[in-house]
C-alpha positions as CSV (number, residue, x, y, z in Angstrom):
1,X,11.4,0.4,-13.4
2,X,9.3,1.8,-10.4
3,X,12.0,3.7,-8.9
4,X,12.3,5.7,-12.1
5,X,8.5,6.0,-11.9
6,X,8.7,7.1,-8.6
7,X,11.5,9.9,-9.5
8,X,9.2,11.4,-12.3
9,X,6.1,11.5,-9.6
10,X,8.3,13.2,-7.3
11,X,9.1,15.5,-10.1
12,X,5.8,16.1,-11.5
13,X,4.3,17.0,-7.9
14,X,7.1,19.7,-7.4
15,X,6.1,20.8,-11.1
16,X,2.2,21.3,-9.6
17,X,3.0,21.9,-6.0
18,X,0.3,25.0,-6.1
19,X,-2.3,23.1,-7.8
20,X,-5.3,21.0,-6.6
21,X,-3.4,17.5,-6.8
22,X,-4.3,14.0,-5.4
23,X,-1.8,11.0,-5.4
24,X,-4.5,10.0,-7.9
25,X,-3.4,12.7,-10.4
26,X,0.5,11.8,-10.3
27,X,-0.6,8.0,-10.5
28,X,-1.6,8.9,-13.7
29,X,0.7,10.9,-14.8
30,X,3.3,7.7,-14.2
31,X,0.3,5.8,-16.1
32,X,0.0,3.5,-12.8
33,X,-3.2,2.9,-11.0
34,X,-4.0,4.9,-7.9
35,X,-3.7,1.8,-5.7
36,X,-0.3,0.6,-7.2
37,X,1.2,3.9,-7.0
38,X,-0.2,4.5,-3.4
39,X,1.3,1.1,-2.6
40,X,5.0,1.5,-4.4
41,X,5.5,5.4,-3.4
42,X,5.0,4.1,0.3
43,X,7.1,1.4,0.5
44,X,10.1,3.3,-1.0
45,X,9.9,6.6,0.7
46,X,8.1,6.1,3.9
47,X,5.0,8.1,3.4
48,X,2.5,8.7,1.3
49,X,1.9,11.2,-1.6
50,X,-0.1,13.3,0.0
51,X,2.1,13.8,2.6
52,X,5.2,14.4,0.8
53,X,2.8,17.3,-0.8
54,X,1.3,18.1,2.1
55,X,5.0,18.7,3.9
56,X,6.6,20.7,0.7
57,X,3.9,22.8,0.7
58,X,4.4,23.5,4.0
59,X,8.0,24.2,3.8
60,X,7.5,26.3,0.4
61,X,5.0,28.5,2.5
62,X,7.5,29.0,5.5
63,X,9.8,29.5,3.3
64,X,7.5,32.5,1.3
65,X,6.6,33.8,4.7
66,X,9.8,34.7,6.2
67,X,11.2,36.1,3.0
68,X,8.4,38.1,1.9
69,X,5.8,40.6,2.5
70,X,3.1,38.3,1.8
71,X,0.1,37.4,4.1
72,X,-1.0,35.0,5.8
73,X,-4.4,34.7,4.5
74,X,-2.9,34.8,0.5
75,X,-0.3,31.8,1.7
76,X,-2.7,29.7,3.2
77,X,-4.8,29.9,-0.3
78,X,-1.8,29.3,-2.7
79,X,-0.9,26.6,-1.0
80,X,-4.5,24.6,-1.0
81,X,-6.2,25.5,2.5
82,X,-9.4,26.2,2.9
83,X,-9.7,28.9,5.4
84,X,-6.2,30.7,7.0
85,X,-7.6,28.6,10.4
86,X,-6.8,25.4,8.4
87,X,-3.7,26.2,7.2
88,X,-2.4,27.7,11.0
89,X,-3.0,24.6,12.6
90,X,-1.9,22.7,9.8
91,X,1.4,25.1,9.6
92,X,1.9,24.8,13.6
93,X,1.8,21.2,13.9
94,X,4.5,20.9,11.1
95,X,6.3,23.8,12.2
96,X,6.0,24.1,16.1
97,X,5.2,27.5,15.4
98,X,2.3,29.8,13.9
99,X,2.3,31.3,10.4
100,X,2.6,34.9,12.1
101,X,5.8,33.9,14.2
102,X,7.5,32.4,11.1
103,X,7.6,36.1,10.0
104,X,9.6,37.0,12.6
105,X,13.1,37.1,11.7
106,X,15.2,34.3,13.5
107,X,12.1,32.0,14.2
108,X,13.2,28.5,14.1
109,X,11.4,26.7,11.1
110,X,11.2,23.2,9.7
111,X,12.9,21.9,6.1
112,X,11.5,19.3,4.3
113,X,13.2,18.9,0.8
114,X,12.7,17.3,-2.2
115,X,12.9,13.3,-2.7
116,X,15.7,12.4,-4.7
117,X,15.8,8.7,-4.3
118,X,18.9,6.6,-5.6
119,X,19.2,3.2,-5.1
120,X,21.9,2.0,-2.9
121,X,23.4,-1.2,-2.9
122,X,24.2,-2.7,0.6
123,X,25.4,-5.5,2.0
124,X,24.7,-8.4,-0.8
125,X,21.7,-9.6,1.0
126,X,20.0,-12.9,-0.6
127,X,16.6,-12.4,-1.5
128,X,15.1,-15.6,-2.4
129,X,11.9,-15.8,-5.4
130,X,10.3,-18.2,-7.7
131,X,8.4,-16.9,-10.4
132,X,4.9,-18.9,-11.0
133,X,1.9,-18.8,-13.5
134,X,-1.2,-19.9,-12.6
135,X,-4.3,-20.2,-14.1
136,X,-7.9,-18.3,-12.8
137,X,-8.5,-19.9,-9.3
138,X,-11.7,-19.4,-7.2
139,X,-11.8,-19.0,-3.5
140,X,-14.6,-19.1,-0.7
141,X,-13.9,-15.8,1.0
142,X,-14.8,-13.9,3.8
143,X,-14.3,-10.2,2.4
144,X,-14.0,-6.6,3.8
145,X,-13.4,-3.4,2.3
146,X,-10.9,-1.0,3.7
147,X,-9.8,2.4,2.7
148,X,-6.7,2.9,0.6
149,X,-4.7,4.8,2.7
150,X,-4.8,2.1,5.6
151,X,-2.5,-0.1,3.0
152,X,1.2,0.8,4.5
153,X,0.0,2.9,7.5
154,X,2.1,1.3,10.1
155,X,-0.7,2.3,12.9
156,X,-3.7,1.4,10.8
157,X,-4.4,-2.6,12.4
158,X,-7.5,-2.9,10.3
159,X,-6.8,-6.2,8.5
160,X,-5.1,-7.6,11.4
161,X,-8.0,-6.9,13.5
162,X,-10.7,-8.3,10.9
163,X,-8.6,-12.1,11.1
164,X,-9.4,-11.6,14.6
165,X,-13.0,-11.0,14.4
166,X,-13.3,-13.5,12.1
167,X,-11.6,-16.1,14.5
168,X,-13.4,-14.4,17.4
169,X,-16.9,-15.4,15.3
170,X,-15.8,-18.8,14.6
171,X,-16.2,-17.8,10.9
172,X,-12.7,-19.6,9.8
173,X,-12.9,-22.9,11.2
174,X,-16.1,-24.0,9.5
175,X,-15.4,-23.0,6.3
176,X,-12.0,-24.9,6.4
177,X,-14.1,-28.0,7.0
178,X,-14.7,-27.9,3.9
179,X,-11.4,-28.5,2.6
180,X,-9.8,-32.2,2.9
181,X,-7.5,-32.9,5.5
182,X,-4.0,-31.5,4.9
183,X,-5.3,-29.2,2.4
184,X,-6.5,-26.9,5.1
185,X,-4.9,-23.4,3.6
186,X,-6.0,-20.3,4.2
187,X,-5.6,-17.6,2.1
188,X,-5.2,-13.6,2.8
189,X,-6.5,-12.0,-0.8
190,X,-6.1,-8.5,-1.7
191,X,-8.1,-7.2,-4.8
192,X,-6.5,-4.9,-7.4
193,X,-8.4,-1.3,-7.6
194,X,-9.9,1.2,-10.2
195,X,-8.8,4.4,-9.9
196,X,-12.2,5.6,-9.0
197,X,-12.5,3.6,-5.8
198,X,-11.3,4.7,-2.1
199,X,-11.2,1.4,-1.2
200,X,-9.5,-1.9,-1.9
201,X,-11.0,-5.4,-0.8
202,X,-9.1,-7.8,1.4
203,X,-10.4,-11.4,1.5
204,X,-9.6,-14.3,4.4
205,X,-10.6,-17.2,2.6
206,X,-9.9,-21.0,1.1
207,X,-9.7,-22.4,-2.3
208,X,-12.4,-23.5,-4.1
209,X,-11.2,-26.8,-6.1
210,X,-11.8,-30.5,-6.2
211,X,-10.7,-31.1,-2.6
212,X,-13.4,-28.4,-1.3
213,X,-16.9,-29.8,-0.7
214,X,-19.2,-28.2,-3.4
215,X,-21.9,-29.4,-1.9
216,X,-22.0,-26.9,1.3
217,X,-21.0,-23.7,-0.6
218,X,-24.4,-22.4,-1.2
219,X,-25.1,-23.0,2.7
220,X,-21.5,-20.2,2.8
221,X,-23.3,-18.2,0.1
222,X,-26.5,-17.1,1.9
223,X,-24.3,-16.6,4.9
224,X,-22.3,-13.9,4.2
225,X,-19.0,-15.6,2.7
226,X,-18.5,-14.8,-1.3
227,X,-16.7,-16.4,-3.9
228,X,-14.0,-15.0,-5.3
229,X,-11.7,-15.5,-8.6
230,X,-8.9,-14.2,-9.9
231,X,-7.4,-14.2,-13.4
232,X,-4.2,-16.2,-15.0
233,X,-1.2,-14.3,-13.9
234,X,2.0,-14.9,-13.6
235,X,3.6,-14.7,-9.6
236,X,6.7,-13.8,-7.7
237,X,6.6,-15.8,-4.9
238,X,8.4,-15.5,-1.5
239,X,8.8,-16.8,1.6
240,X,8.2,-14.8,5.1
241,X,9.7,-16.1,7.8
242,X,9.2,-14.8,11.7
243,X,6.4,-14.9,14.2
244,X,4.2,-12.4,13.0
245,X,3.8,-10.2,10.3
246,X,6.2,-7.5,10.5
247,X,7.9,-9.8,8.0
248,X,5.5,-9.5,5.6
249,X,5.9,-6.2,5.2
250,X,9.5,-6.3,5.2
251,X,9.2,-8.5,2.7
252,X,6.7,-6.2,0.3
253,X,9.5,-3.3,1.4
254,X,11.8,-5.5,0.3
255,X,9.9,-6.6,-3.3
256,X,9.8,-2.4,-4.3
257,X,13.3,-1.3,-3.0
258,X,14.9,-4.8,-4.2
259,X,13.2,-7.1,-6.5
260,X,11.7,-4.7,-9.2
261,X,14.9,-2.4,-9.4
262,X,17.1,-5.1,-10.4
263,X,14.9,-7.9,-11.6
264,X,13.0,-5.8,-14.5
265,X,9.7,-7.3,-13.1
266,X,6.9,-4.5,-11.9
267,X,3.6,-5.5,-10.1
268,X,0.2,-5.8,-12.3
269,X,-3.3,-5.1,-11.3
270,X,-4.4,-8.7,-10.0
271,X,-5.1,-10.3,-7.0
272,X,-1.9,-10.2,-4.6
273,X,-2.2,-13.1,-2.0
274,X,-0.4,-14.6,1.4
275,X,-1.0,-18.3,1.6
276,X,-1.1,-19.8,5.7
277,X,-0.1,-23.0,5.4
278,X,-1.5,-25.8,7.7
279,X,1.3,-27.6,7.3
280,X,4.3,-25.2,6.5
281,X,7.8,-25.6,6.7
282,X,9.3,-24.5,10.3
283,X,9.5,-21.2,11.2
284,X,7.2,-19.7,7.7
285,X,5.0,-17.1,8.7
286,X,3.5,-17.6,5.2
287,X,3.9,-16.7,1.2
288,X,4.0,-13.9,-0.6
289,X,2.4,-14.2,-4.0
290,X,2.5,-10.8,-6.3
291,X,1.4,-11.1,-9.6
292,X,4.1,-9.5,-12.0
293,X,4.9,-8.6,-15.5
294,X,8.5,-8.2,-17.2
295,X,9.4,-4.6,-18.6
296,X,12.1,-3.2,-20.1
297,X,14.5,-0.9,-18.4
């Protein structure tokens, strides 16, 4: 269950607060990829590993400072700064004040504690799902990378902005010609990552099937558009509704603080996809598709 997963993270980065750790290191140590962990800490607590590190470090250090004889110079390197200069402005944009004032008895200071997260039931809310399987599928994509930590930034309008370019350039439209009328989907594809890469891949494309036109893809190919293909995989499927896509992510919120906790289904390291309609029901922003395994509690 990822919010039990989630607890021992939290737990094993208290264990190594002092130590040179990455979200990439306590991904591990819940034996999750980087990208899956990056994705599911987010979405349930609001921030991202690093920051939850980044901010207990910052209170632990406050903490030592006022309380102690210790310098400035010898908190700033036990708690993973570089240079005291990083670690003062680091320290003053948390705190509102400098390391050298939080010595100072009486001098206001900030507390972030430890995660402890619990899952609360509220409200009965209906959260609808199919599960599907499908087999490998190929797509004619156009495809961009982006780095990992833009994935549940709320300011970070990257992949937003690249469906715009690509509109802007009149990249979308001609290769949905090549689909038959009514069949006109478009697809928003997100790859699964390796834990060595910074980046993910996100892909605006169509499927490749026998409605598509075979006989133009090569023209696609040598332009810039790739093809892309996923593996068989089993989906939970669900349906956004609104005018944008703030409901999207409500709805991946929504799949970690709901759906895995009590359906015993976690998310695998395959292609996640939103399917645009051309012809969708009224009011459906689009379709969620996460690919998912079953585990035991």
């Amino acid at each position: 269950m990822s919010i039990q997963l989630m607890q021992q993270a939290i737990c094993y980065m208290e264990e190594h607060i002092c130590e040179n750790i990455s979200y990439a290191e306590v991904a591990k140590s819940v034996h999750m990829s980087s990208y899956n962990f990056h994705r599911t800490f987010s979405f349930i607590t609001g921030m991202t590993a690093n920051e939850y590190i980044r901010n207990r470090r910052l209170t632990l250090a406050a903490t030592e400072l006022q309380t102690t004889d210790i310098a400035v110079i010898d908190v700033a390197y036990k708690y993973g700064y570089e240079s005291p200069e990083s670690f003062s402005k680091a320290f003053s944009r948390f705190h509102g004040v400098t390391p050298r004032q939080a010595k100072q008895k009486g001098t206001k200071l900030r507390l972030f504690n430890p995660l402890v997260i619990k899952i609360i039931l509220e409200g009965g809310n209906v959260m609808d799902y199919r599960i599907e399987h499908r087999e490998s599928q190929r797509f004619l994509a156009l495809v961009k990378a982006f780095p990992n930590e833009s994935i549940n930034d709320d300011n970070d309008h990257s992949i937003p902005d690249f469906w715009t370019e690509c509109f802007d350039k009149d990249l979308i439209g001609p290769m949905k010609s090549l689909r038959v009328e009514g069949k006109r989907d478009l697809y928003g594809l997100c790859s699964p990552v390796v834990d060595s890469d910074n980046y993910f891949h996100y892909g605006i494309g169509i499927m490749v099937d026998e409605d598509t036109d075979s006989t133009r893809l090569e023209q696609f190919l040598n332009n810039g558009y790739s093809i892309w293909e996923t593996t068989p995989a089993d989906y939970a499927v669900f349906k956004c509704f609104g005018a944008d896509g703030d409901c999207l992510g409500e709805t991946w919120s929504k799949f970690y603080k709901e759906f895995v906790p009590q359906t015993g289904y976690t998310q695998t390291d395959d292609t996640d996809f939103e399917i645009y309609f051309e012809n969708g029901e009224s009011g459906l922003f689009c379709e969620l598709w996460v690919p998912v395994k079953q585990i035991s509690c």
